[in-house]
C-alpha positions as CSV (number, residue, x, y, z in Angstrom):
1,X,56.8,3.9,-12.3
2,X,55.5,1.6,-14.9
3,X,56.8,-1.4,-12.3
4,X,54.4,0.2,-9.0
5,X,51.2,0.6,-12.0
6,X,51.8,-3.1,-13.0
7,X,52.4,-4.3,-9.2
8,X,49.3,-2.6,-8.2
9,X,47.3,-3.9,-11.0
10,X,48.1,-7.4,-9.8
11,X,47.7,-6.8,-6.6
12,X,44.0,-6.1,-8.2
13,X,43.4,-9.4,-9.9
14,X,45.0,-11.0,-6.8
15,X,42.5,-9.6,-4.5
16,X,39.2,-9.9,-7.2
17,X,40.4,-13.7,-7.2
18,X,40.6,-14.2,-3.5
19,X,37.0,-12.3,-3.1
20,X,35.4,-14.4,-5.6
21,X,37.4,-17.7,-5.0
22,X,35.8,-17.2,-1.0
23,X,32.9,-16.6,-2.0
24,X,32.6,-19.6,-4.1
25,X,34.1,-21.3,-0.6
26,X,31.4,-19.9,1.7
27,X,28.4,-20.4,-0.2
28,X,29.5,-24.5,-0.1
29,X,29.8,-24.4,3.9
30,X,26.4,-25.6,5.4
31,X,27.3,-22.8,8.0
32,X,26.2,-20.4,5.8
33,X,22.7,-21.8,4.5
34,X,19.8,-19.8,4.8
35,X,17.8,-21.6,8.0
36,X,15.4,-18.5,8.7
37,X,13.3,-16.0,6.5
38,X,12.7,-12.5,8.0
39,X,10.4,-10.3,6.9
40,X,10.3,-6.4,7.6
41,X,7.8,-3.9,6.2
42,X,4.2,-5.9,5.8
43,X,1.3,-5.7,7.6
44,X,-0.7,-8.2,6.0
45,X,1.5,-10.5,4.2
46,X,2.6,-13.4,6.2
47,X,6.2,-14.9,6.3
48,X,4.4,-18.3,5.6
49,X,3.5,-16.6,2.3
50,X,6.7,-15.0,1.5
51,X,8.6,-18.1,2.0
52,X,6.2,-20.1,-0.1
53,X,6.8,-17.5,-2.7
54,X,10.8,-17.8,-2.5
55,X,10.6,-21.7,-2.9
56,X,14.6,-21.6,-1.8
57,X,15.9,-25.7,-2.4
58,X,17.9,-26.9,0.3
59,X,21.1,-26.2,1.0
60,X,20.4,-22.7,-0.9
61,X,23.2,-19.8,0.8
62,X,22.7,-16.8,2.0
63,X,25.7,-16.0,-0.1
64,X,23.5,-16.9,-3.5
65,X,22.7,-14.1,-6.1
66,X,19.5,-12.7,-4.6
67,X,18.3,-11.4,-7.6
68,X,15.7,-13.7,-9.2
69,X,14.6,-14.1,-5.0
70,X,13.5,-10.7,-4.9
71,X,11.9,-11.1,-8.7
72,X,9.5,-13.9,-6.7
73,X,8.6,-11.6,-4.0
74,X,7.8,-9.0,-6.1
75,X,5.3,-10.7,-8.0
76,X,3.4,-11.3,-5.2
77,X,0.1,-9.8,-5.8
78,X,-0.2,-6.6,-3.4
79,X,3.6,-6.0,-3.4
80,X,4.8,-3.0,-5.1
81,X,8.5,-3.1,-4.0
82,X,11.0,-5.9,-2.5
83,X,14.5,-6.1,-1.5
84,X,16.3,-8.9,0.5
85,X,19.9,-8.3,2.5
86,X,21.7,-10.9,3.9
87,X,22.2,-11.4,7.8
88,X,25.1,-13.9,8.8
89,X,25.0,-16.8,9.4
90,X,22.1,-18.0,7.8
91,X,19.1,-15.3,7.6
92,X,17.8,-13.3,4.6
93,X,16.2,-10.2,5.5
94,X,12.8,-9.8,3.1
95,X,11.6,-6.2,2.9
96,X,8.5,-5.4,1.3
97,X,6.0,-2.6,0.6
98,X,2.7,-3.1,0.4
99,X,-0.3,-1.7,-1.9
100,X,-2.3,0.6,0.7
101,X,-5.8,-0.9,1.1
102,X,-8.2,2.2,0.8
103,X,-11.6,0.4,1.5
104,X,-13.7,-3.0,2.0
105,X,-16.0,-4.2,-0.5
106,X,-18.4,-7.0,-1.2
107,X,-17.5,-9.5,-3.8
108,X,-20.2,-12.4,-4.0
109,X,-21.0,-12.1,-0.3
110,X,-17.3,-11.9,1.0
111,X,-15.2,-9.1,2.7
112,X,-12.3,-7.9,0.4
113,X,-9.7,-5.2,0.3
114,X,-9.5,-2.9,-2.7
115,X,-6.8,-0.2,-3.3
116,X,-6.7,3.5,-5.1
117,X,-7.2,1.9,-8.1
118,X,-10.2,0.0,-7.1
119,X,-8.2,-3.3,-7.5
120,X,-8.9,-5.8,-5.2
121,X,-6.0,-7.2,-3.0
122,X,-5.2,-10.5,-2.2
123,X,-5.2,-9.7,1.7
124,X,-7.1,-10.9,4.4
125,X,-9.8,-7.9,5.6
126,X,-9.7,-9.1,8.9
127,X,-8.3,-6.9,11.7
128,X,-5.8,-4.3,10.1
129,X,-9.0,-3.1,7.9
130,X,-11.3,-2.9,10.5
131,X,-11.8,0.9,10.3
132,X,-12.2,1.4,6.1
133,X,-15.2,1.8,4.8
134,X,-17.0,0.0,2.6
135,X,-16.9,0.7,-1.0
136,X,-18.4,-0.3,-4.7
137,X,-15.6,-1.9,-6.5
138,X,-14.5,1.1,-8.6
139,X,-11.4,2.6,-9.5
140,X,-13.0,6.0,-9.4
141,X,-14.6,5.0,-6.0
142,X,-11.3,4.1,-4.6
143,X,-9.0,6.7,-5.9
144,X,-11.5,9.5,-4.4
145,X,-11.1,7.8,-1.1
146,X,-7.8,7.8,-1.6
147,X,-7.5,11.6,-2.4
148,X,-9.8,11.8,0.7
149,X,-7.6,9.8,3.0
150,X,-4.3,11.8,1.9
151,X,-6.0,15.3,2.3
152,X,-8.2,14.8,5.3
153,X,-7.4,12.1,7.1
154,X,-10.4,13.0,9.7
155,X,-13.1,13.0,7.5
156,X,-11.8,10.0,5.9
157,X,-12.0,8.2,9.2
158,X,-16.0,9.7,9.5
159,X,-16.6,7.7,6.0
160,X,-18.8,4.7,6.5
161,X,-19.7,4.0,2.7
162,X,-18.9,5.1,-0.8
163,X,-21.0,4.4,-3.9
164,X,-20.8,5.6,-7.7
165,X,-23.9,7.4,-8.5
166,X,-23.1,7.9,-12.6
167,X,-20.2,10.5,-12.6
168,X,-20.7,10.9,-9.2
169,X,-20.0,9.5,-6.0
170,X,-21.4,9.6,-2.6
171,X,-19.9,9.3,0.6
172,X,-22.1,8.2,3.5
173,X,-20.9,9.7,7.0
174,X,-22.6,9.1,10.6
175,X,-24.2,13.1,10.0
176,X,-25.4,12.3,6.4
177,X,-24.0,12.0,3.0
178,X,-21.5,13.8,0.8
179,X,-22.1,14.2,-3.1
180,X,-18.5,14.7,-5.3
181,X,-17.5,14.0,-8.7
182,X,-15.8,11.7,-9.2
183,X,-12.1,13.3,-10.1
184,X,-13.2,15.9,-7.2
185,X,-9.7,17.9,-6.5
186,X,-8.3,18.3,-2.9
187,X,-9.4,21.7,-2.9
188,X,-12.8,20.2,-3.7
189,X,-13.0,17.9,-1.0
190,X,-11.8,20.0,2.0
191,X,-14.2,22.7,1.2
192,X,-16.8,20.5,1.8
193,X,-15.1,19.4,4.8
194,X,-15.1,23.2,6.0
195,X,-18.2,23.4,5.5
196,X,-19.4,20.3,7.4
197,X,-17.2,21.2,10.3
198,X,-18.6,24.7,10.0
199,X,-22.1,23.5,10.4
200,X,-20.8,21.0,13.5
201,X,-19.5,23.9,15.6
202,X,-23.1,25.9,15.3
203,X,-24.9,22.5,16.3
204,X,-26.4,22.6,12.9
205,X,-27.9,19.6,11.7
206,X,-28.0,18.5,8.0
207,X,-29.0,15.7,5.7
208,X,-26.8,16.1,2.4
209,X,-23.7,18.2,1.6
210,X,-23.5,18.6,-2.3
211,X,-20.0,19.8,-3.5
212,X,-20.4,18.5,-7.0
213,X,-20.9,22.4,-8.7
214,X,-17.5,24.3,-7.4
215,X,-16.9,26.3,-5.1
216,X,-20.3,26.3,-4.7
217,X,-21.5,24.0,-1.5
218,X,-25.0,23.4,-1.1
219,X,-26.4,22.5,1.8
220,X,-29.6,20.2,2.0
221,X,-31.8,20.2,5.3
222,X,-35.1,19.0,4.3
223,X,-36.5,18.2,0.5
224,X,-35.1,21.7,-0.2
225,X,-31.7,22.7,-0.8
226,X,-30.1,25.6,0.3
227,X,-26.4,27.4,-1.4
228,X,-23.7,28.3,0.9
């Protein structure tokens, strides 16, 4: 018995040494070096970018610890996760995920992204961001559109503009504006959104929807405001 247990436990070693002697092997083959960079997952990151961020030397293998490759990636501003896989014979497989823009803003006369927390990503606001609205650059700004864009994607999508007003913020729609605090609740926000598509399907016009005193929506027509 004690014979099989010590057999077995070289048989072990034997096949850990093989597996790590190989491996040593392959990663000095130029078969095996990384010739192409793949990335998976990003919408606004480029593979120019991600590349530039890896800075592999030549000759680097795909068979190389990937750890402190996914440490460079991940510090790319906008990237909250990374993870890179290996795809023979000589391809690593970048996979990222990507901070969500939730609006535009205007930073000294230029277009740039900004995310829940109001931070402004190093993306370019061209194409994917063509339907955000713009906002001020404001954490509380952003993370109401962003409780706005999870809860009701539809009126999200109606939002042209947001802008802090003190503790407040308004959100300026194609029908008129919306007035919210700003740590509004879901609940918060689709009541107001009942009410405005109450008011769309009786043809009723209105200038301002005030949801900042809960439950309580008021309606605004004219210069005079009106509780529903």
């Amino acid at each position: 018995m004690k014979k099989r247990l010590l057999l077995g436990a070289l048989a072990v070693v034997l096949l850990a040494g093989t597996l790590v002697g190989g491996r040593i092997l392959l990663k000095k083959l130029s078969f095996f070096s990384v010739r192409r960079i793949e990335l998976a997952g990003a919408r606004y990151l480029t593979a120019t970018q991600v590349a530039a961020a890896l800075d592999l030397p030549e000759r680097t293998s795909i068979f190389d610890d990937t750890g402190p490759l996914v440490q460079r990636v991940a510090a790319l501003p906008g990237v909250l996760e990374a993870r890179i896989s290996r795809r023979l014979p000589g391809a690593l497989r970048v996979t990222v995920r990507e901070a969500e823009p939730i609006a535009l803003a205007d930073r000294g006369g230029h277009l740039v992204l900004l995310d829940s927390a109001g931070t402004v990503l190093p993306f370019d606001p061209t194409t994917p961001a063509a339907d955000l609205p713009l906002a001020d650059a404001d954490s509380g700004v952003a993370g109401l559109l962003s409780r706005v864009k999870e809860g009701d994607p539809d009126l999200f999508a109606q939002v042209q503009r947001a802008q802090r007003m003190r503790q407040d913020v308004a959100l300026e729609l194609e029908s008129g504006r919306l007035l919210l605090r700003v740590g509004a609740s879901s609940d918060e926000i689709r009541d107001l959104s009942t009410v405005a598509d109450l008011l769309a399907r009786q043809g009723r016009s209105w200038r301002e929807l005030d949801g900042r005193y809960p439950p309580r929506v008021i309606v605004r027509r004219s210069s005079e405001g009106r509780g529903v």
